[in-house]
C-alpha positions in Angstrom: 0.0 0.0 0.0 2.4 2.6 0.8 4.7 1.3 -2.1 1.8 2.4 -4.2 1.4 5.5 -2.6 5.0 6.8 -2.8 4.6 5.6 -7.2 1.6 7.6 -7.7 3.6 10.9 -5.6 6.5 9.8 -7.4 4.4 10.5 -10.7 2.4 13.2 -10.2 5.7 15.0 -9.0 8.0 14.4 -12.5 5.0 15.3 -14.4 4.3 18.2 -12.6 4.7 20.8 -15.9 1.7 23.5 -16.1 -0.2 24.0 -19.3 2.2 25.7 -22.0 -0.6 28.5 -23.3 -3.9 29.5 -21.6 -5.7 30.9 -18.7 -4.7 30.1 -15.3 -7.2 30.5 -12.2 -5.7 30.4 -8.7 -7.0 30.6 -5.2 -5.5 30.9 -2.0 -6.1 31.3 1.6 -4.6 31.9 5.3 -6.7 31.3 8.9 -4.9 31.5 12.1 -6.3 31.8 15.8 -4.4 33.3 18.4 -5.4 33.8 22.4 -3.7 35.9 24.6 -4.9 37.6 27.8 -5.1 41.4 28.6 -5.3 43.7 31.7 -7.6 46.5 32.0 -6.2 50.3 32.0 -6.3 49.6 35.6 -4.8 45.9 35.9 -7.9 44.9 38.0 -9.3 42.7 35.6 -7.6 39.9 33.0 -9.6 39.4 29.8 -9.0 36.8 27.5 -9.2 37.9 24.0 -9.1 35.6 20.4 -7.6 37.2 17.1 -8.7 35.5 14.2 -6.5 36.5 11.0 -8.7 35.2 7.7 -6.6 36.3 4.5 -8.1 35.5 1.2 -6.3 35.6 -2.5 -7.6 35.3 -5.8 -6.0 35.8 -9.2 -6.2 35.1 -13.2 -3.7 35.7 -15.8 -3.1 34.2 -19.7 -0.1 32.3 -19.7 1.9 32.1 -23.1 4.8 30.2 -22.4 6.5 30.2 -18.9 5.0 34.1 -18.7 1.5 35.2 -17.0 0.3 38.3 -17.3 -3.2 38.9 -14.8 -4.7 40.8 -12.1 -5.1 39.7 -8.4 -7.3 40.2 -6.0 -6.6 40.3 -1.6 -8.9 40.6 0.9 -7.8 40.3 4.9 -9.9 40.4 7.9 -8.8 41.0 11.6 -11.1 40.3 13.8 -10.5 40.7 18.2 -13.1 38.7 20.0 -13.5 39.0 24.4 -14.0 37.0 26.7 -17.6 37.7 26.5 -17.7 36.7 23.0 -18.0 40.5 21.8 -16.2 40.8 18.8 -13.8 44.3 20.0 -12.6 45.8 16.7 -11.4 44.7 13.5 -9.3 45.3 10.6 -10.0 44.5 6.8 -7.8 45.0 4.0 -8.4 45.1 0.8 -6.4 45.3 -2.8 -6.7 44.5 -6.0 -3.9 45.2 -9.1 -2.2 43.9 -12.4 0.3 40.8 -11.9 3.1 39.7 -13.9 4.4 36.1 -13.3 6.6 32.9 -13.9 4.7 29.8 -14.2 6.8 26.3 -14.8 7.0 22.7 -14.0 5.2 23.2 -10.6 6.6 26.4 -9.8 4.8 29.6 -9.6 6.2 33.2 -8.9 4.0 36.4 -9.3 4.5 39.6 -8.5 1.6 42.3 -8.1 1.6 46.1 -8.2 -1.7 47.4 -6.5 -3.4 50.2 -7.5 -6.6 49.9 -5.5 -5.9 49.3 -1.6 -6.7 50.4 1.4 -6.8 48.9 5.1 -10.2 49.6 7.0 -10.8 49.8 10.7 -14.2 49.4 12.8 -16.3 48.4 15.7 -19.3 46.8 14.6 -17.6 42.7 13.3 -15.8 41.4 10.9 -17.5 42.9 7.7 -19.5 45.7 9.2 -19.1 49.1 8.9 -15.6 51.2 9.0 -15.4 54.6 10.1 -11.5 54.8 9.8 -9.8 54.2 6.0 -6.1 54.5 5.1 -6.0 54.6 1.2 -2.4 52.7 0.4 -0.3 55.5 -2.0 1.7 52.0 -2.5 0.7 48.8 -2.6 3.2 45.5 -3.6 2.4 41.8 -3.3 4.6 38.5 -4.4 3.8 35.2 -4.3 6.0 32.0 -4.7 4.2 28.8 -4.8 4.6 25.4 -5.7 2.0 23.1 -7.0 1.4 19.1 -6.8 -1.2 18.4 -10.4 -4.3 15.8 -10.5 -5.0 16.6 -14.4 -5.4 20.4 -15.0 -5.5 21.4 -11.1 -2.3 21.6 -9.3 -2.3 22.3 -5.0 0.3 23.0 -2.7 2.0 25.7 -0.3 2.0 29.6 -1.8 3.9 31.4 0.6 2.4 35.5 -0.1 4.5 38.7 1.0 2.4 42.1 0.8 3.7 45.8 1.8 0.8 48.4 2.1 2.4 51.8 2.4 -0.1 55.0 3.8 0.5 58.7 4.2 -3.1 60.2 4.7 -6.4 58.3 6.4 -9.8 59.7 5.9 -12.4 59.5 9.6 -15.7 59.8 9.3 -15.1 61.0 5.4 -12.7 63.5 6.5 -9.4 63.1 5.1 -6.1 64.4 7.3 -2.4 63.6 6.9 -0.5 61.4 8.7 2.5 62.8 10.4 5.0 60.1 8.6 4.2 57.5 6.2 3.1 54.2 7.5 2.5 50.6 6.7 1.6 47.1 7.3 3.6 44.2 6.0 2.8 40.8 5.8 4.4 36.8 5.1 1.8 34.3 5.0 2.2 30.6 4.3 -1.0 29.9 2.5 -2.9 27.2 0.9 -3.5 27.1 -2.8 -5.0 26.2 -6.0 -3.8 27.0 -9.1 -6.7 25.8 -12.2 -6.0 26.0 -16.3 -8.6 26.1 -18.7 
């Protein structure tokens, strides 16, 4: 049985080559849990609080040779839950930009120039409402991946680096500078799919 096994991983890794010319689809994703307990402002009182990180990619692009040429999509939610199970603030962001890419024999490598991000902040769960935006003035995201095929689908670890960079936020649709530029970076090991049709 496990002779068997190790053949069939043996051959779906030496015939791991992508499709030479088409569209390729791929989906990826990141969840992690974290609990940690907090004092009050005046350390009478421990709560015990769960942050739930839920990153989401998506992306197409034509492939004509090794090259892809796309657009991909990131969303990201933060979410802070209490002890209480009152969800305590959360953070979401968002991008979406033009991708240029290397796609062979298992391996993929994008990299993505976003021209439409911003990271949101609010009160009322993960989702809801935002009263605070920061609009990124630069936004960068690269992906390396490798994928394992069964036919035209290929799965396997993507591991995604993003940099949003902000110099301005807008509060309650009033938009002030920020006194030095700021931003958020990110390395995820994800999960993903990568489809061609």
């Amino acid at each position: 049985m496990i002779s068997r096994l190790l053949l069939v991983i043996a051959f779906a890794w030496s015939s791991s080559s992508f499709a030479q010319e088409g569209f390729m689809l791929d989906f990826n994703a990141f969840y992690f849990q974290k609990k940690e307990e907090r004092s009050n402002t005046a350390g009478t009182e421990t709560i015990d609080y769960e942050t739930e990180y839920l990153f989401l990619g998506l992306g197409i692009c034509y492939r004509t040779g090794p090259w892809c040429f796309g657009g991909k999509y990131l969303r990201g939610e933060i979410g802070n839950i209490n002890n209480n199970g009152i969800l305590d603030g959360n953070i979401e962001l968002e991008g979406f930009g033009a991708s240029l890419g290397y796609v062979a024999d298992g391996f993929v490598g994008q990299a993505t120039y976003l021209f439409e991000a911003e990271k949101r902040f609010g009160d009322s769960g993960i989702g809801g409402n935002t009263n605070t935006e920061y609009p990124a003035k630069e936004a960068l995201m690269v992906d390396l991946g490798y994928g394992f095929n069964i036919g035209s689908t290929f799965f396997g670890p993507n591991l995604k680096w993003f940099q949003f960079k902000y110099d301005k936020r807008t509060v309650n649709g009033q938009s002030e500078s920020l006194a030095r530029t700021e931003k958020d970076e990110y390395l995820l090991p994800m999960f993903s799919i990568w489809t061609f049709f």
